[in-house]
C-alpha positions as CSV (number, residue, x, y, z in Angstrom):
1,X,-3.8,-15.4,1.5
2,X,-0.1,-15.3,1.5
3,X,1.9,-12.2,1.6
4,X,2.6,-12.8,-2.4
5,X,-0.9,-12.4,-3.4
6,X,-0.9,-8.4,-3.7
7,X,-3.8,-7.8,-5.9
8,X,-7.2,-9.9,-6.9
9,X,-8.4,-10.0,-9.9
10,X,-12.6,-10.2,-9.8
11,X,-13.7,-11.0,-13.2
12,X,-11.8,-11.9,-15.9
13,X,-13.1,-9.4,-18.0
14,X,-12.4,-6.3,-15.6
15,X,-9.5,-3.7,-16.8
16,X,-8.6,-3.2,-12.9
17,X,-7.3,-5.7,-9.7
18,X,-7.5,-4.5,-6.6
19,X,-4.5,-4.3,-4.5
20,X,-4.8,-6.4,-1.0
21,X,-1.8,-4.8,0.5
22,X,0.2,-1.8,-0.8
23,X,2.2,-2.8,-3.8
24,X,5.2,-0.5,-4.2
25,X,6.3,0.8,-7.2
26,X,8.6,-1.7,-9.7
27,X,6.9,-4.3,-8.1
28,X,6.0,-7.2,-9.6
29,X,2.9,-8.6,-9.0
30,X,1.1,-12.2,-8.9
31,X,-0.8,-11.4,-12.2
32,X,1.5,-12.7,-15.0
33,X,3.4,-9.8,-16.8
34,X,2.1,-7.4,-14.4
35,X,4.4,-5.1,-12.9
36,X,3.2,-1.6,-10.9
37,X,4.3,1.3,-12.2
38,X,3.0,3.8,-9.4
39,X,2.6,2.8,-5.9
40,X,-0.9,1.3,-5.1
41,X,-2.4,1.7,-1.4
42,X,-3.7,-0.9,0.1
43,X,-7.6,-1.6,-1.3
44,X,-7.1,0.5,-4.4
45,X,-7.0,-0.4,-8.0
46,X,-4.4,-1.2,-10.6
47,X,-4.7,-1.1,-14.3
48,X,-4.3,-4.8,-15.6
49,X,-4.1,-3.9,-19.3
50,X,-3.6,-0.6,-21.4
51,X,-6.6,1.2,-21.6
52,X,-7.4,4.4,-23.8
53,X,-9.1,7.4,-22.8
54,X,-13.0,7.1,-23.1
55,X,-13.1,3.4,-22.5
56,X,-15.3,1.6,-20.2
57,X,-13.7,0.2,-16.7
58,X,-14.5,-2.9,-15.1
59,X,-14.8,-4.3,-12.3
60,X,-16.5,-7.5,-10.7
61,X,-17.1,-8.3,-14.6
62,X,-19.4,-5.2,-14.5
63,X,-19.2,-1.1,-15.7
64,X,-17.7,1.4,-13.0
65,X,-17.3,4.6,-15.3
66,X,-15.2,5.5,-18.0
67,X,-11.1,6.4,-18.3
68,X,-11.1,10.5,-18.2
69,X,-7.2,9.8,-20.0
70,X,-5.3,7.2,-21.2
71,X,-4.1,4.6,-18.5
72,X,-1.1,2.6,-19.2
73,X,-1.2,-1.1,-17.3
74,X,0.3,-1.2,-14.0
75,X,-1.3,2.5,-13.1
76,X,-2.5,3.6,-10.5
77,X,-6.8,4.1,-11.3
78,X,-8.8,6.3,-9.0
79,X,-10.5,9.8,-8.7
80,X,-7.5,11.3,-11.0
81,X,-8.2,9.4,-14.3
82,X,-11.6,7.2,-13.8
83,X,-15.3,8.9,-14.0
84,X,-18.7,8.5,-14.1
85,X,-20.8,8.1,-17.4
86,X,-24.7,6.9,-17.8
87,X,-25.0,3.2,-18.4
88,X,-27.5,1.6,-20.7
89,X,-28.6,-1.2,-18.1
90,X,-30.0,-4.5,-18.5
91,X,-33.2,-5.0,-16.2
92,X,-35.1,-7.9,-17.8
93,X,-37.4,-9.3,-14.6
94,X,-37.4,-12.6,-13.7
95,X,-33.7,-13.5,-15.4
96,X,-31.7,-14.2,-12.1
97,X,-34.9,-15.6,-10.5
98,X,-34.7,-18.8,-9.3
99,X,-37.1,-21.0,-6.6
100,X,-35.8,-20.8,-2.4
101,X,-34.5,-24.1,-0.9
102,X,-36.1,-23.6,2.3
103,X,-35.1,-25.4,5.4
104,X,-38.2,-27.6,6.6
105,X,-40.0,-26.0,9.1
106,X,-39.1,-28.5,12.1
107,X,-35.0,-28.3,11.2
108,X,-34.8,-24.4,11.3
109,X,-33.1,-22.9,13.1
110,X,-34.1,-21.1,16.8
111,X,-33.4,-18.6,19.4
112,X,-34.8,-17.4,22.5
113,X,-37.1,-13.9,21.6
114,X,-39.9,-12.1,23.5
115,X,-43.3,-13.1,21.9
116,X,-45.5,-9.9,21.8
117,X,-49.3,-9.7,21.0
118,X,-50.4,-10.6,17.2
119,X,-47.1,-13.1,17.4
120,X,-44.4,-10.8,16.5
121,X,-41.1,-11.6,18.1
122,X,-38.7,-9.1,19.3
123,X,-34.7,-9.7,20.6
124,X,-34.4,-6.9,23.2
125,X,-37.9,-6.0,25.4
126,X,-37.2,-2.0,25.7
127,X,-39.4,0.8,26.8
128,X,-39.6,3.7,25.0
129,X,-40.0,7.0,24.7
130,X,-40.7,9.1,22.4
131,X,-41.0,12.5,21.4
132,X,-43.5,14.2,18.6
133,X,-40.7,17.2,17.8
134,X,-38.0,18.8,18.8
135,X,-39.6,21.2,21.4
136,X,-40.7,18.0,23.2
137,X,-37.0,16.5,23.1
138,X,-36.0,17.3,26.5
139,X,-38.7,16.3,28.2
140,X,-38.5,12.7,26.7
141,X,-34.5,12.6,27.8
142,X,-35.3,14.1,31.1
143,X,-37.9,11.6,31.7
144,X,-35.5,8.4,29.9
145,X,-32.8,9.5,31.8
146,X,-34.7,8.8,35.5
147,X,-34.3,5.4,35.3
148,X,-30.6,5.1,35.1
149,X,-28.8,2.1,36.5
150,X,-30.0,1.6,39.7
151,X,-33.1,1.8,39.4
152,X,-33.5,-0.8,36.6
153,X,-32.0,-3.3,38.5
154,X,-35.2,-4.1,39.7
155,X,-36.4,-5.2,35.8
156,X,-33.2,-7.8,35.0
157,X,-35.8,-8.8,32.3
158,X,-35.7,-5.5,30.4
159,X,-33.1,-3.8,28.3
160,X,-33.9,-0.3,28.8
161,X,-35.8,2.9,28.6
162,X,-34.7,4.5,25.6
163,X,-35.3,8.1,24.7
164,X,-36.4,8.4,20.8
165,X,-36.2,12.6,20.0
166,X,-34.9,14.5,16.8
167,X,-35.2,17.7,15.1
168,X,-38.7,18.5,13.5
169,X,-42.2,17.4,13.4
170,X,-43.0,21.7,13.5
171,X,-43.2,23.9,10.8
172,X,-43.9,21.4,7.6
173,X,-46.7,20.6,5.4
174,X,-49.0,18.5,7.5
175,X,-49.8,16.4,4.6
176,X,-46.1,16.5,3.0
177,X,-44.0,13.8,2.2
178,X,-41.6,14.6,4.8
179,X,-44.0,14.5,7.6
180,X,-46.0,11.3,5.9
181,X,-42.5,9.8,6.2
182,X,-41.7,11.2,10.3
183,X,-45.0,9.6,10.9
184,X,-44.5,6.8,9.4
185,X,-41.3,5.8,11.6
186,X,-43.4,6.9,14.7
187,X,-45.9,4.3,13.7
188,X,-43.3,1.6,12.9
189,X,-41.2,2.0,16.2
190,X,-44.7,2.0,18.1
191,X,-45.0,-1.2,16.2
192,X,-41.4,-2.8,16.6
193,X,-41.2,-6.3,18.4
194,X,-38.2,-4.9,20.6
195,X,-40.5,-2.4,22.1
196,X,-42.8,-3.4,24.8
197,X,-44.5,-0.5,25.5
198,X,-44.2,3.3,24.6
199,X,-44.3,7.0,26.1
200,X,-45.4,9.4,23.7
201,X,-44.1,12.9,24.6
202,X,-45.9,15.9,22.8
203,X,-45.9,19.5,23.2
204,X,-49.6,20.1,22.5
205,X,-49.4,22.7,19.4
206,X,-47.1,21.7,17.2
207,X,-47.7,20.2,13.3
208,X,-47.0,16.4,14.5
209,X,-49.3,16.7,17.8
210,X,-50.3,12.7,19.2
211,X,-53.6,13.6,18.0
212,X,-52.7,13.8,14.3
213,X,-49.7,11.5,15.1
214,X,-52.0,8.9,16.1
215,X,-54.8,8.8,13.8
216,X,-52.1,8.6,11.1
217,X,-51.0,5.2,12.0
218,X,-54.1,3.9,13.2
219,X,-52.1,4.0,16.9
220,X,-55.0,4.3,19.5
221,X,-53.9,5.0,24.1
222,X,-53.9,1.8,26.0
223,X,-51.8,-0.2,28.0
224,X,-49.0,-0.1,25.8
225,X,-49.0,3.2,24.6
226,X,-49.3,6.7,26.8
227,X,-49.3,9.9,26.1
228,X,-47.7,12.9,27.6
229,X,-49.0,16.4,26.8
230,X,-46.9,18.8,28.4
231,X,-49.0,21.9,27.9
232,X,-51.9,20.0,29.4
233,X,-49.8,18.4,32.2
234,X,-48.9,21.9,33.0
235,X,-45.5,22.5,32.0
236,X,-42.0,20.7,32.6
237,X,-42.0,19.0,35.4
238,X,-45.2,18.3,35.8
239,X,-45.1,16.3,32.5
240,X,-41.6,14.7,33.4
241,X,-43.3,13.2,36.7
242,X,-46.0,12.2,34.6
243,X,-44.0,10.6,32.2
244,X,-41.7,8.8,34.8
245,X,-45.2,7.3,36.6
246,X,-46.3,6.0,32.6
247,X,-42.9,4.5,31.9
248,X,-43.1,2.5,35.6
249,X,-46.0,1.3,34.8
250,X,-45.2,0.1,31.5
251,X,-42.0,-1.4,33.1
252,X,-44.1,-3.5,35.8
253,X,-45.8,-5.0,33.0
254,X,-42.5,-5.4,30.5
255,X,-41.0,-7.2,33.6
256,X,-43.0,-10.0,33.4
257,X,-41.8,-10.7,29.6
258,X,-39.8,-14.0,29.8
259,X,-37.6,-15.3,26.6
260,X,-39.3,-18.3,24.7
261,X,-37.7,-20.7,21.9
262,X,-38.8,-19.6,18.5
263,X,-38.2,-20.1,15.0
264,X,-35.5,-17.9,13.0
265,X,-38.4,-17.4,10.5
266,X,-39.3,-14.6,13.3
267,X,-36.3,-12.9,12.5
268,X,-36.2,-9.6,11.1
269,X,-32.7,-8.2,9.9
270,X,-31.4,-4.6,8.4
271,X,-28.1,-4.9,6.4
272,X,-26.9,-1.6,6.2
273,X,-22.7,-0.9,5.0
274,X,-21.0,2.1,6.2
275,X,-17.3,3.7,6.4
276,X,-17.2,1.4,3.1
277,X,-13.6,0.7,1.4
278,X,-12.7,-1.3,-1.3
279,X,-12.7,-4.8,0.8
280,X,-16.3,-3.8,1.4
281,X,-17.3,-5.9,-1.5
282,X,-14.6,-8.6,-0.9
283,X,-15.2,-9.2,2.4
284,X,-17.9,-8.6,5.0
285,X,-20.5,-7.9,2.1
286,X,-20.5,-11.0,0.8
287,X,-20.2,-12.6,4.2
288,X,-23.0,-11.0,5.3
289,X,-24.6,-12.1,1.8
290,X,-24.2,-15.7,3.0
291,X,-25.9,-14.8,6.1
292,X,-28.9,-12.8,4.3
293,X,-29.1,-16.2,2.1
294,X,-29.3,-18.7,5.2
295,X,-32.0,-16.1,7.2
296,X,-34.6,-16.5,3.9
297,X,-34.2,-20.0,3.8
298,X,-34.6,-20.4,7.3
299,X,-38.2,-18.8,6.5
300,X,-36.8,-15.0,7.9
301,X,-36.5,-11.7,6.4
302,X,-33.7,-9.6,5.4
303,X,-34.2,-5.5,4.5
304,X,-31.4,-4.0,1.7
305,X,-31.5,-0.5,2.1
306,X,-29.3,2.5,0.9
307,X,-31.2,3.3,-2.8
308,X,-28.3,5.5,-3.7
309,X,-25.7,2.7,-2.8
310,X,-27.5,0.4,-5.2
311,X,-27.4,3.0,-8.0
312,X,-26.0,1.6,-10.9
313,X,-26.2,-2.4,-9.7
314,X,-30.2,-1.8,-9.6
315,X,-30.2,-3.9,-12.6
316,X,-28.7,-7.5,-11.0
317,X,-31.2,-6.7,-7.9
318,X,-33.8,-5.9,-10.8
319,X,-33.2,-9.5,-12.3
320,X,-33.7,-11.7,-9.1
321,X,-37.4,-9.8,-8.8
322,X,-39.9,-12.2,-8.7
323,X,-42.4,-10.6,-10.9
324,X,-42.3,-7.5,-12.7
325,X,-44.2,-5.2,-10.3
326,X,-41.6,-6.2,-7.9
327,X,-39.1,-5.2,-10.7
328,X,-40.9,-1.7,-11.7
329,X,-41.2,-0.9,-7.8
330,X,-37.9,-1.0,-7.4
331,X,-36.8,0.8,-10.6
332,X,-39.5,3.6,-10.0
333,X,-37.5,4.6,-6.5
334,X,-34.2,4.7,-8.5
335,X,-35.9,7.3,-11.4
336,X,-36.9,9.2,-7.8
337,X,-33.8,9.5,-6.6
338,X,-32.7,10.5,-10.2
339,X,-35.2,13.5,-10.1
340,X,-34.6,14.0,-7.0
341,X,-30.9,14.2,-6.5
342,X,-31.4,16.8,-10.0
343,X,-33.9,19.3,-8.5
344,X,-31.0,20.1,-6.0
345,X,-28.7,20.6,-7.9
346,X,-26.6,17.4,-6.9
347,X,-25.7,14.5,-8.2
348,X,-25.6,10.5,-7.0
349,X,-22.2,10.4,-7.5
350,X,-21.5,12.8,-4.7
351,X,-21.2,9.8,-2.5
352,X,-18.7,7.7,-2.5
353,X,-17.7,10.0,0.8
354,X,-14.6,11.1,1.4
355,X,-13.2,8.5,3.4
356,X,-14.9,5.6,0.7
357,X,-12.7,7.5,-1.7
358,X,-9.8,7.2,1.1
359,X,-10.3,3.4,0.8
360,X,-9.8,2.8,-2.7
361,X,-13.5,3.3,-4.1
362,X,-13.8,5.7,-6.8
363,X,-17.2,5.9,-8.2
364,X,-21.2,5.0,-7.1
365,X,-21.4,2.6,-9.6
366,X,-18.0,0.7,-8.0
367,X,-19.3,1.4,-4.4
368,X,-22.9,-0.3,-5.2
369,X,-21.8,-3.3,-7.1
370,X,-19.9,-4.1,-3.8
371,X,-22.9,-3.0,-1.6
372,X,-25.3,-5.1,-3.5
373,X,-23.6,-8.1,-2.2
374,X,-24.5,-7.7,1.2
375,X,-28.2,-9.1,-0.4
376,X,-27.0,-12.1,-1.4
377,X,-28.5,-14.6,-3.8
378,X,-32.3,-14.9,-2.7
379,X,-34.6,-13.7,-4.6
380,X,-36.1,-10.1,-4.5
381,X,-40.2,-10.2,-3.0
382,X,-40.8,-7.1,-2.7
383,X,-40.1,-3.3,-2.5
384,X,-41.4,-1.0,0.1
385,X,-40.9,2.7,0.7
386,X,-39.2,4.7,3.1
387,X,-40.2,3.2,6.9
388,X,-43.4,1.0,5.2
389,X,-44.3,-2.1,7.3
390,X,-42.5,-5.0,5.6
391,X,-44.6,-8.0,5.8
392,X,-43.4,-10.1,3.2
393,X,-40.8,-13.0,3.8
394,X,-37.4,-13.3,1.9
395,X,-35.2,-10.4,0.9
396,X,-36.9,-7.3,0.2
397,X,-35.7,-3.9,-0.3
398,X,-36.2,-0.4,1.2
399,X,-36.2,3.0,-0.2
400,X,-34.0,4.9,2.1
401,X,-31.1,6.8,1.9
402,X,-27.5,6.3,2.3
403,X,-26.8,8.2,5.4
404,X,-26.5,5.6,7.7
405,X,-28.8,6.7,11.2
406,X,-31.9,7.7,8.1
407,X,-31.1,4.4,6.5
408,X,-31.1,2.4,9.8
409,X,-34.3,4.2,11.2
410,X,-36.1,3.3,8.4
411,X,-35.6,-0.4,8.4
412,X,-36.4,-0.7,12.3
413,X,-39.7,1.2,11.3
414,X,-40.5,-1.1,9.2
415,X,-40.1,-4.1,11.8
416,X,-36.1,-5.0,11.6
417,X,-35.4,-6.6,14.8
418,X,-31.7,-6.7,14.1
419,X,-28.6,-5.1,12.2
420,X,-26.0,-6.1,10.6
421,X,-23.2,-3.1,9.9
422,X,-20.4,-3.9,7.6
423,X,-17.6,-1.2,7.3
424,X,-14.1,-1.1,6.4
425,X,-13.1,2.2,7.4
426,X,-14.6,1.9,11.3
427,X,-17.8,3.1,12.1
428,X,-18.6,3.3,15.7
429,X,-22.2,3.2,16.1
430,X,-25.3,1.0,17.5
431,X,-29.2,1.6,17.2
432,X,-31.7,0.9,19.8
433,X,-34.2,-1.0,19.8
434,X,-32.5,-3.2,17.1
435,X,-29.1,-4.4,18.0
436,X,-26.3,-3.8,15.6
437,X,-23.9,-6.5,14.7
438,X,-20.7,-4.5,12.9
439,X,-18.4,-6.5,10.5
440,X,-15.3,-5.6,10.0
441,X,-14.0,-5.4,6.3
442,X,-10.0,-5.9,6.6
443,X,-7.7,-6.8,9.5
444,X,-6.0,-3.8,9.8
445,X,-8.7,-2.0,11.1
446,X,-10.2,-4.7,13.3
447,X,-7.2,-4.9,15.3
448,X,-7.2,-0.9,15.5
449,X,-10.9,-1.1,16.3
450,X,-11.7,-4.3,18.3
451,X,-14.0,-2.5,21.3
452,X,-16.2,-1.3,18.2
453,X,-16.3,-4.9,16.1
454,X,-18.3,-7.7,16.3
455,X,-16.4,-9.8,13.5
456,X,-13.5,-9.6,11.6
457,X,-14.3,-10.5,8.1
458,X,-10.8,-9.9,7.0
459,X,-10.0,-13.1,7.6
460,X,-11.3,-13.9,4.1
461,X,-8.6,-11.7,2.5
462,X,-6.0,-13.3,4.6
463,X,-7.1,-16.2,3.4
464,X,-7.9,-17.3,7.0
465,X,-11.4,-17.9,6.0
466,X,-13.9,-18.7,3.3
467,X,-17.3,-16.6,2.8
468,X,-19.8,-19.3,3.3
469,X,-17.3,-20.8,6.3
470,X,-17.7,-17.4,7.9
471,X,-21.2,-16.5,6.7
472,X,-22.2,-19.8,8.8
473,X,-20.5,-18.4,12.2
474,X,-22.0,-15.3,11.2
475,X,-25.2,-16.6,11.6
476,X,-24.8,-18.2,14.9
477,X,-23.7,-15.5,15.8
478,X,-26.8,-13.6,15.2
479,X,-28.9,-16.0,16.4
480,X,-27.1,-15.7,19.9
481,X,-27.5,-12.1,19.5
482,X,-31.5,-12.5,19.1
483,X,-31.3,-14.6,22.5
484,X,-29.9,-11.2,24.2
485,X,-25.8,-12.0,24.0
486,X,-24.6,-8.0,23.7
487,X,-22.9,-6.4,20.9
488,X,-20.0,-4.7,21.2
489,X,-22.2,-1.1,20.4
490,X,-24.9,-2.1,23.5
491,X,-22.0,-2.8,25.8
492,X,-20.5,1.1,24.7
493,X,-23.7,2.1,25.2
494,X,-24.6,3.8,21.2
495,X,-28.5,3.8,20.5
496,X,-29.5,7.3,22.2
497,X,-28.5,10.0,19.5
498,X,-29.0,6.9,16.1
499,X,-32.8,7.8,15.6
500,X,-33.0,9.8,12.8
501,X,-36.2,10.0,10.9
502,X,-35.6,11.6,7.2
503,X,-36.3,15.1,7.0
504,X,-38.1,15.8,3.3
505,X,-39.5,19.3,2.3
506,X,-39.9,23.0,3.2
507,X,-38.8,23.9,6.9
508,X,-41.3,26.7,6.9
């Protein structure tokens, strides 16, 4: 894009463009007639018409709240004179449903993944370990933390022994949601392809003991799976030497895990956006849209996430559900979050963040209809709740929230054996033991960030590169990932302080 094109305009229907660079003021822009009349920061939005207080905005052809005054064309529009009002939706099932074109089965595409029992597939072969609450925390770092450098030189086949701890599992209703939901991400990482084996760390007395733990998800002590009680082991370091004998164990056996050529239709990624600005939904969402739409036609499965960052664009997911149950699932979770959000006395529209607001986003509704791209144009199979096992193939969606590490944890409960993290304000951060791709939104940034990026997807608003162009490298690019090539967040190191089940109910 050349340095005359200042602003894009989406849709022809929308009242705003959105400036690609910072348009002084008195400048004329490439929209005919248009001149600024304010200064516009790069990413924000300009007025392309007059438009009177009370009227709808839009923007990708699509609401994205109402004028709170009268905005004259060429204005500035942001937090100062644009709000949020309830929108009557459209959500008829089935109307953007449309068959796959899968690839043929012998043309998919490949990589090189560990093949663990029942034929899952995982694209790191990790040890783990994990601790049933907080009090149990240090114990699973100090025992994580003995096999440093050194002494995994001896396992070149194996990624790592990460340490899994957070704050609870004590105090909360043993049948409450929030617990049902800690469990549930227990069970899933026991579960994930990218873990070979797993050290289970409890206290002895707390609410989420590995008794209760266990019989919860069905999880049962084997070869795979130990447990550490360190009230029965006797204390401290008695259960940290226990701990480090399980883990080498494990680690013998992990060792002998070689990478074999498999099918992309083992594939299992997150999409998660964070840091979002306004090239979010220009850029390295729909990129990563193209990628989501190669992955389910190469017989794979993407997970959307983030239900508050598809609140008020729920209706074009709605539309590409392939049946009505499908449809109702996901618009049950959004009346949730509705009730939910309500009963504390918030509201949805508390994020965008800060630093969204910072890059030219204004309102949910304009933050999710740039989100929602990151799903591309599959289909929608199904709909599972917060860290659920996904089984189904194609796009399906998650309940989780917004807050990236919750978000994230979720979706590698539920089986995601990769992540792909767009942002256009720079998030540093990586998850273990699901490698995170990051995407970069505009240039600027990527430049300012490159030890933290994976891919620059501001080459599309340079006009450097096309979506499906990049989409494509995109891919190969996470198909070389799968195969074990680092991201830029494993060769930092990020994964030990991203696992962050979601905390729901009374702390009593």
């Amino acid at each position: 894009m050349s340095d005359k094109k200042q602003v894009i305009l989406l849709n022809p229907e929308d009242s705003v463009a959105v400036a690609v660079r910072e348009i002084q003021a008195g400048e004329e822009t490439t929209l005919e007639g248009l001149v600024c009349k304010e200064t516009i920061p790069a990413g924000h939005k300009v007025a392309v018409k007059n438009v009177a207080a009370g009227e709808i905005l839009k923007k990708y052809g699509q609401h994205i709240g109402v004028a709170s005054q009268a905005i004259e064309a060429g204005c500035h529009v942001h937090v100062h004179n644009l709000k949020m009002q309830n929108l009557d939706r459209v959500d008829s099932a089935g109307e953007g449903a449309r068959p796959t074109q899968y690839v043929p089965e012998g043309e998919r595409a490949t990589f090189e993944g560990f093949i663990r029992p029942g034929g899952r597939v995982g694209t790191r072969n990790y040890i783990g370990v994990m601790a049933t609450c907080n009090c149990s925390a240090s114990v699973a770092r100090f025992i994580a933390r003995a096999f440093g450098d050194d002494e995994m030189k001896a396992y070149p086949n194996i990624d790592g022994v990460a340490a899994f701890v957070h704050e609870a599992g004590c105090c909360q209703t043993p049948q409450g949601e929030g617990m049902v939901y800690q469990q549930r991400v227990f069970g899933g990482y026991a579960r994930n392809p990218n873990l070979a084996g797993i050290v289970l760390v409890t206290l002895g007395c707390e609410v989420n003991r590995a008794e209760f733990l266990m019989a919860s998800q069905g999880l049962e002590a084997g070869p795979d799976f130990r447990v550490v009680d360190i009230q029965k082991e006797g204390g401290t370091r008695k259960a940290v030497a226990k701990g480090v004998n399980e883990v080498r164990e494990l680690l013998a056996k992990a060792g002998r895990c070689h990478r074999t050529i498999v099918s992309a239709e083992h594939l299992v990624l997150a999409l998660e956006c964070g840091g979002s600005d306004a090239y979010s939904g220009l850029t390295a969402n729909p990129v990563m849209g193209a990628v989501a739409d190669r992955l389910v036609r190469h017989g794979g499965t993407v997970i959307l996430g983030e239900t508050p960052e598809i609140y008020g664009a729920e209706h074009l997911l709605a539309r590409r559900a392939v049946s009505g149950e499908v449809r109702r699932k996901l618009l049950d979770r959004i009346k949730w979050w509705e009730n939910y959000t309500t009963s504390l006395n918030a509201e949805i529209n508390n994020n965008p963040a800060p630093g969204n607001k910072d890059g030219g986003l204004t309102t949910i509704y304009e933050k999710s209809l740039g989100a929602i791209h990151k799903s591309g144009s599959t289909n929608l199979v199904d709909v599972y709740q917060f860290a659920e096992q996904v089984t189904a193939k194609g796009l399906v969606f998650m309940d989780t929230p917004g807050y990236d590490p919750v978000s994230v944890t979720g979706m590698i409960a539920g089986g995601a054996s990769l992540v792909c993290f767009t942002t256009g304000r720079g998030t540093v951060w990586g998850t273990k033991p699901s490698p995170t791709l990051k995407l970069a939104t505009n240039t600027a940034m990527y430049d300012r960030m490159k030890d933290d990026m994976d891919v620059n997807c501001g080459l599309v608003a340079d006009g450097l590169e096309d979506i499906e162009s990049l989409g494509g490298k995109v891919f190969n690019l996470l198909l070389e990932t799968a195969s074990g090539k680092k991201t830029k967040s494993e060769e930092l190191g990020f994964g030990g302080e991203e696992f962050v089940p979601w905390h729901l109910g009374a702390q009593l």
